[in-house]
N, C-alpha and C positions, 0 to 999 in steps of 0.2 A: 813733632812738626808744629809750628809757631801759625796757627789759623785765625787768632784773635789778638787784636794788636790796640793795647788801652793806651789813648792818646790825652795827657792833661798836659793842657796850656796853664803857664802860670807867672805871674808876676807882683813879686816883693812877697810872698805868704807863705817863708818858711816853715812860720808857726806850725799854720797848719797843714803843710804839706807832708811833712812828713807822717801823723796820722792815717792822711789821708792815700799814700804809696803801703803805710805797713798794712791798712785793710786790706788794700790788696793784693798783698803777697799772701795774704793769711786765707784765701778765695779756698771751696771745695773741686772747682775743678782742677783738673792733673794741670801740673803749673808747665809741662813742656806745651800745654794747646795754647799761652798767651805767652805777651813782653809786653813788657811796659814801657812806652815812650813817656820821657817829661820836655817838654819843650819851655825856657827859659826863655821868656819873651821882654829881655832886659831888666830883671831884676839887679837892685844894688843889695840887696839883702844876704843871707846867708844860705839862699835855695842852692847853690852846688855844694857849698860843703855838707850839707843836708842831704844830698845825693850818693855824692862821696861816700859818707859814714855808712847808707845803707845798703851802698854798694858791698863794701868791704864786709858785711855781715852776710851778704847773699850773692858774693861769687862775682862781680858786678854783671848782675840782671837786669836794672833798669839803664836803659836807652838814653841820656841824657844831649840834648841839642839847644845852641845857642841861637836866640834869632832877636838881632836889634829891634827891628822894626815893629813899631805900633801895633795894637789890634789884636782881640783876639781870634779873627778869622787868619790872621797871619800865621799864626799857630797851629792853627787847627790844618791847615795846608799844609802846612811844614810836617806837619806827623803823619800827614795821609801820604805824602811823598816818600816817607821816610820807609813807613811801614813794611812789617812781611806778611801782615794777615789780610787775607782777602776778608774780613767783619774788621770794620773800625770803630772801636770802643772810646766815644770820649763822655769824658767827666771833667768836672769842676776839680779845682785843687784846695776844697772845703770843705767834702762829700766825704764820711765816711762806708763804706760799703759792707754790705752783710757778707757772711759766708758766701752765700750763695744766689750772689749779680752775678758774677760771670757765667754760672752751671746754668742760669734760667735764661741768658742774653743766648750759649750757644745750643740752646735744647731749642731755643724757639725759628732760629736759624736753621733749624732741618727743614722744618717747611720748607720747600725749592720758591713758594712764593714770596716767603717773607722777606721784606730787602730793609725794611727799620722796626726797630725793637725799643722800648720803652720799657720804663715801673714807676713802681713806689718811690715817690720823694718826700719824706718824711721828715718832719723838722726837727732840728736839734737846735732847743730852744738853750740858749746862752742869756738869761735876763728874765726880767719882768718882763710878763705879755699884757702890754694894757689890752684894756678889754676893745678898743675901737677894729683891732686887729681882724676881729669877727666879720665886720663889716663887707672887707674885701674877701671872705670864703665865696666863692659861688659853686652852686651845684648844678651836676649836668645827669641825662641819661646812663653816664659811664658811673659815677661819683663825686669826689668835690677837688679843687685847686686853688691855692691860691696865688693866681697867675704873677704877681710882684715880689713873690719871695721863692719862686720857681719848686712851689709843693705841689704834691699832686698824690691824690690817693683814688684809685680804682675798682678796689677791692680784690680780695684772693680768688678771682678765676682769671685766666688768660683771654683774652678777646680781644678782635681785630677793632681797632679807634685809626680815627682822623689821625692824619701824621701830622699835625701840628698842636697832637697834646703829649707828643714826645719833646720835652724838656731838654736845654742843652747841655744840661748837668748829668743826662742819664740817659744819651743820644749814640743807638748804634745802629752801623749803616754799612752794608755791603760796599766794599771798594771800588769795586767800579759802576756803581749805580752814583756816589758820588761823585765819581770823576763825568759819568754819562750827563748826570744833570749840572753842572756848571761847578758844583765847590759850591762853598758859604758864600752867601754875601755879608759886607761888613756888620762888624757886630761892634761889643765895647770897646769903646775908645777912651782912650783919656779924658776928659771933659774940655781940656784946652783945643782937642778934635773935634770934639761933637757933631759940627757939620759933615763929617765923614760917616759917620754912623750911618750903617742902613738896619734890613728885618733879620741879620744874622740865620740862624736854621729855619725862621719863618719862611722869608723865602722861597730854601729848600726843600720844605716841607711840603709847599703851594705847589711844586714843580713834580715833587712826584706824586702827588694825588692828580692830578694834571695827566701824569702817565698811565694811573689807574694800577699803579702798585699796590701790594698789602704792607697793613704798616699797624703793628699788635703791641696792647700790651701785657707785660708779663711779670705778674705778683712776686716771686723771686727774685728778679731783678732790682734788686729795695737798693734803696741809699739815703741814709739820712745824711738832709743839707743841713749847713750850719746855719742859724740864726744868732748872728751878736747883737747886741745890745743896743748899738749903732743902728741895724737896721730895722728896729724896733721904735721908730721916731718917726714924728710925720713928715720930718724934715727928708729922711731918707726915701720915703712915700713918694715925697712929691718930686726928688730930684727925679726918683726912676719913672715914676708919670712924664715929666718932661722929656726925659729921653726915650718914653716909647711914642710920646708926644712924635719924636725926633722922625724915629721909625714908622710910621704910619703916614707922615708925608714921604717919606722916600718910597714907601712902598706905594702910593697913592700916584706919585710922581713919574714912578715905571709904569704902573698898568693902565696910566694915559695918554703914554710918551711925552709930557709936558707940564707945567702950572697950572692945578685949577684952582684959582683963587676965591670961588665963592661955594665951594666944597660944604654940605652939612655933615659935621662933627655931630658923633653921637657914642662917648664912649664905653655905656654899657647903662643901660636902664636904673640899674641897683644907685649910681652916680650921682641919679637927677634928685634923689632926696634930699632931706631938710636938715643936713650933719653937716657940722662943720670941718670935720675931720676932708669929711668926700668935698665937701665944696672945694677947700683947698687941692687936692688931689687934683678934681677936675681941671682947676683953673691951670694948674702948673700942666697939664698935658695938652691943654689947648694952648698954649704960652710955647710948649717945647714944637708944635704943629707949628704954627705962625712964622717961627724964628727959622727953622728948615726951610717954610719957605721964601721969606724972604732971603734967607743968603744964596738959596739956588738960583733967585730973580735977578739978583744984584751979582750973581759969578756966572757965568756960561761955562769955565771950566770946571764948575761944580754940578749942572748941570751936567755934561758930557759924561762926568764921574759915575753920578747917580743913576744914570741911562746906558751905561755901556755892561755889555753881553755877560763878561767873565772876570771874575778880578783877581786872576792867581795865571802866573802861566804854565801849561801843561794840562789844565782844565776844559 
């Protein structure tokens, strides 16, 4: 019986998709308790024949699904729809997975309370790591993260955490608690989108600590993310500053119902130092704030967008 249902949204990263499907076929739990959805979110690349092949080696197991349209919350809905597991297991299509993510996701799932499940995202460093990289580690009472490369380390005991330091790369979630709380709001978009972008599982994450759910995380649950090279630049830094830039007025935008235009920007104390690395960082995130709002100011149907209830229908 199919109780766990791993949902990766992906588009153009055959490379590494396949890696990242054979980790997990290769899980310690009994492989009848999951399936694996891949949702094809218009790739031109070689992601189905990629599927294809590993189909043909394992019976065809994985779930394969076509979905034109933009977005990765597009996806992420389409596999929740899809699904037969009441836990929805999504992951990045970059991640490669230990043995035993699945066996720690459904051991912490007995809890009757637990409804989101988190781990370890550990990097798989692909490059040189300049050393500025340090910069952006911050440490918390749980452990440390480093929120722009979606890492996160907690240490090996289980304990109940904020559910918005469960990661989208390594983000599981009872099925109808997603469906209860609205679905994702928008997440990565194309950059020719960008005005579309909302706080993605942020969001959702706000909504159910809101409910006063538990939301834990669990040291087995590992996955190491990939780090290219690419995103070892500060050029890459600052694009993703801007775009959370992006997200922090949309999210500012909803819990106003409107523009606040004279809003204090403060995007984390560590920021305010004397590095030129951060200066630029900051700058690009208050640049990606500014530009959200002015295109909401200047569209009303963009507005309406960003303020409306649900964005998937059946949610």
């Amino acid at each position: 019986m199919v109780e766990l249902s791993v949902i990766i949204p992906t588009f153009n990263r055959a490379h590494y998709l396949r890696k990242t499907v054979e980790s997990i076929l290769g899980q310690s739990l009994d492989k009848n308790r999951y399936e694996i959805i891949v949702i094809d979110n218009g790739s031109t690349d070689d992601t189905r024949v990629v599927i294809d092949e590993l189909n043909k080696i394992n019976s065809s197991y994985i779930r394969y699904f076509y979905e034109s349209r933009p977005g990765l919350h597009v996806g992420r809905h389409k596999g929740a729809k899809e699904a037969r597991g009441e836990i929805l297991v999504y992951c990045d299509d970059d991640i490669i997975a230990e043995k035993t993510w699945l066996e720690g996701i459904y051991e912490s799932f007995q809890d009757p309370k637990v409804v989101l499940v988190g781990g370890k995202n550990l990097p798989k460093w692909e490059g040189e790591i300049p050393a500025w990289i340090s910069l952006f580690r911050s440490e918390n009472e749980y452990g440390w993260t480093i929120c722009y490369l979606s890492l996160l380390d907690f240490g090996d005991v289980t304990k109940e955490i904020p559910a918005y330091y469960v990661y989208g790369c390594n983000f599981s979630i009872l099925k109808p608690v997603l469906f209860e709380c609205g679905g994702f709001h928008p997440d990565s978009m194309p950059q020719e989108l960008i005005r579309y972008r909302g706080d993605g599982e942020t969001g959702l994450s706000l909504t159910i600590m809101a409910k006063g759910y538990k939301s834990v995380y669990e040291p087995k649950a590992c996955v190491y993310h990939r780090v290219p090279s690419e995103r070892m630049t500060i050029e890459y830094f600052c694009q993703r500053a801007f775009n959370q830039g992006v997200s922090d007025s949309y999210s500012a935008i909803r819990k106003k119902g409107g523009i606040i235009f004279n809003e204090g920007v403060d995007i984390s104390k560590k920021l305010n130092v004397e590095h030129e690395v951060l200066r630029q960082v900051q700058a690009a995130y208050r640049e990606g704030r500014e530009y959200h709002k002015r295109e909401v100011a200047a569209d009303p149907d963009l507005l309406a967008y960003v303020l409306q209830e649900k964005y998937y229908e059946g949610f």
